[in-house]
Every structure is written in C-alpha cells, then in structure tokens.
N, C-alpha and C positions, 0 to 999 in steps of 0.2 A: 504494500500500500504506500511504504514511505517514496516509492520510485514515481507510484504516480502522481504522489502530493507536488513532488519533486518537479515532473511534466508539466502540472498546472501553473506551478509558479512559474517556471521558464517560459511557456509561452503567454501567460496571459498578465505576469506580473504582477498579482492576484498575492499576499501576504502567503506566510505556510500554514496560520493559522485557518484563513480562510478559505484557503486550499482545502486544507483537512479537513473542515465542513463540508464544502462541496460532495468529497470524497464516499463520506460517510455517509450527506444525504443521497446520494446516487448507489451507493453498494443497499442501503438501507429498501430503497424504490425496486431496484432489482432482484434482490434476494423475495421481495414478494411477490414478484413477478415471472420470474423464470420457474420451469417446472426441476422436480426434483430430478437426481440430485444435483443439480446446479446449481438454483440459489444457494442452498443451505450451503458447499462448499465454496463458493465465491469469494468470499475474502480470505481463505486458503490459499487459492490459487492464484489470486495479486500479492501474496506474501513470498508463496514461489514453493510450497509444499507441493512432493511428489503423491496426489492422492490416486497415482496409475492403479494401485493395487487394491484400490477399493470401487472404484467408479466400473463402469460398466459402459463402454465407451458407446456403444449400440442404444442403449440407454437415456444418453446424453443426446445423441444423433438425433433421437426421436424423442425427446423431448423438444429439443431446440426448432424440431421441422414441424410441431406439434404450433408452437411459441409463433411461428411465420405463417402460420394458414396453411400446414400438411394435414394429414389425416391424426385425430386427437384419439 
C-alpha cells in the first residue's frame, strides 16, 4: 500500500497523509465490491503477499468476468 501512497503523491502532489486516505477510501469501496476472494485479499496483494497458495486462480477469473457483465 505504502508504494501506492507513494504513486499518489508523485503524481498528483497530493500530501502522504492525504494520499493514504484516498488509498484506504478506495481499497475500503473495492473490497465491497469485488466478488470473493478478491476483495477480502486486496490489501494483501498491494502489500505484495504471495496468496498463490491459497487463491484459486479460476476462481478469481470468474469472479472478476462475473464483476464486468460475464455470466454470474
């Protein structure tokens, strides 16, 4: 997460405090939003944790094509 606070500040020049709100209300919006397990892992996976061994890749695929207008 601190990489993307990091992104925000560099491009938008945007403080890091307010950065890191952003951050968190956008992980906060998504995690409710994406189907499992993907929200629930999301801020995981911008920390940079390996969850290969748990996630179910097939899983994710068809959630995320579920999330776009695929077959629910």
């Amino acid at each position: 997460m601190d990489e993307l606070v990091q992104l925000i500040v560099e491009k938008t020049g945007l403080s890091e405090d307010v950065a890191r709100n952003v951050v968190t209300v956008v992980l906060d919006f998504l995690k409710e939003r994406l189907p499992e397990p993907v929200g629930s892992n999301l801020e995981a996976l911008l920390e940079g944790v390996d969850l290969s061994d748990g996630l179910d890749l097939g899983d994710v695929m068809g959630g995320l094509g579920a999330l776009f207008g695929g077959d629910k």
